[in-house]
N, C-alpha and C positions, 0 to 999 in steps of 0.2 A: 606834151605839156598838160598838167591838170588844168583843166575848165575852171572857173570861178563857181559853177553849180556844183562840181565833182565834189569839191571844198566844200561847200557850203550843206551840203550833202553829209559828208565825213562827219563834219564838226554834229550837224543834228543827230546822229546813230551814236555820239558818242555822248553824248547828252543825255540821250535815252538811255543807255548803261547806266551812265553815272543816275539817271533818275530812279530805275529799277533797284540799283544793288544800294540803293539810303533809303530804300521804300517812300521816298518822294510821288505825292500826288499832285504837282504842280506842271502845269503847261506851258509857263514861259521860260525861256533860258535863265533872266535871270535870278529866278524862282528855285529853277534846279539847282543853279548854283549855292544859293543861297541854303537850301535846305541841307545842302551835300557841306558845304561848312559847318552847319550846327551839329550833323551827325558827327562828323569828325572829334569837333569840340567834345561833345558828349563822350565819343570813343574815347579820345584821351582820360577826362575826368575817372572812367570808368577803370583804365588800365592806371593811373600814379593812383584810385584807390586800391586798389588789387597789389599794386607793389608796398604799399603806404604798410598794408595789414601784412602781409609777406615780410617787411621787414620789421614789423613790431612783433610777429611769431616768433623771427630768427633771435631777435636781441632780448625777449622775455626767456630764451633758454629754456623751451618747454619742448618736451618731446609729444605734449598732444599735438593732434593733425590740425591744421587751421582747412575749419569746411565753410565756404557758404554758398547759398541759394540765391540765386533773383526769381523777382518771380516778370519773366518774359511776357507778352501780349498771347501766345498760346504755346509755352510751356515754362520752362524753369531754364537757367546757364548756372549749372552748378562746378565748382571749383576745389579743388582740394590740394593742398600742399600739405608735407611729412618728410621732415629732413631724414629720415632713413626710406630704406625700399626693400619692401618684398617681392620675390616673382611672382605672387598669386594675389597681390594685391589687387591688380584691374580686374583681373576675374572675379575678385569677390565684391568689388561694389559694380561690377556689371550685372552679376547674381541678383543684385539686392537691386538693384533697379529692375530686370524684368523681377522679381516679389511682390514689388508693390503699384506694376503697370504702368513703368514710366519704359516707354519708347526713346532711343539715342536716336539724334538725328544728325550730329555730329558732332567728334570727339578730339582729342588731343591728348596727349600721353609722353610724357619723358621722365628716365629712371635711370639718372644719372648719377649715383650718388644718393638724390634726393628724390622726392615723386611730386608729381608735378602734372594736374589732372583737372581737363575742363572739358565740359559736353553741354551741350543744350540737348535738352528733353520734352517733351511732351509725355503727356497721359494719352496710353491706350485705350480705345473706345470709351464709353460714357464714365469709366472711374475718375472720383474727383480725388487729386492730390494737394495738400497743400506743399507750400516751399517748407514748414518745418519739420511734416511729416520725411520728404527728400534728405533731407540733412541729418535727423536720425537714422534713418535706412542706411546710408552713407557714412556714419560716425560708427554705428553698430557693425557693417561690414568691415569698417577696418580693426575693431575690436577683435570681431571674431576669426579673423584672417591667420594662417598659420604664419610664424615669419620661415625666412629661409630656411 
């Protein structure tokens, strides 16, 4: 049988997860809590706008790429969508990110039909980027991308 500390134990370590992975600086339970909801909040807001412009891409009938940048606490989450796909396409804006010293720290990729592409970045050693410099680097790489 679990202990009431065993418990009581579990619940604090998992607390402490949940307080780590929402980058919560708070000490009480229900602090964490509370901070772990707003993240969420925000996560959502963040992903119906990302689908919101995804589908005004799709239904403006454009075949330019929909790119954007955020600019992160110490890097950028950049994103790309392009209802067609080439095979060389990730290669060419991973190209174009080590060009202008933007390190992936991690990535996402699907090239199903459509492309569909999202990394958070940082800048390598003391070069400064900004987010719009990112998104031409990224707009130009798929310019200049061969297609199939």
């Amino acid at each position: 049988m679990v202990s009431r500390e065993q418990k009581k134990g579990a619940l604090h370590e998992k607390l402490q997860i949940l307080r780590s992975v929402t980058h919560s600086h708070a000490e009480d339970n229900m602090t964490i809590i509370a901070d772990a909801s707003s993240y969420i909040k925000d996560l959502k807001q963040k992903i119906a706008k990302l689908n919101q412009e995804i589908e005004s891409a799709k239904h403006a009938n454009v075949c330019q790429p929909f790119v954007s940048v955020e600019v992160l606490k110490n890097g950028f989450l950049i994103n790309v969508f392009m209802d067609n796909c080439s095979s060389r396409l990730l290669a060419s804006i991973l190209e174009a990110f080590d060009e202008i010293g933007l390190s992936v720290l991690e990535a996402r990729a699907t090239c199903a039909g459509s492309f569909c592409f999202q990394a958070v970045g940082e800048e390598e050693g003391e070069s400064l980027i900004d987010a719009h410099a990112v998104e031409q680097a990224v707009v130009q790489a798929i310019k200049n991308c061969p297609s199939n």
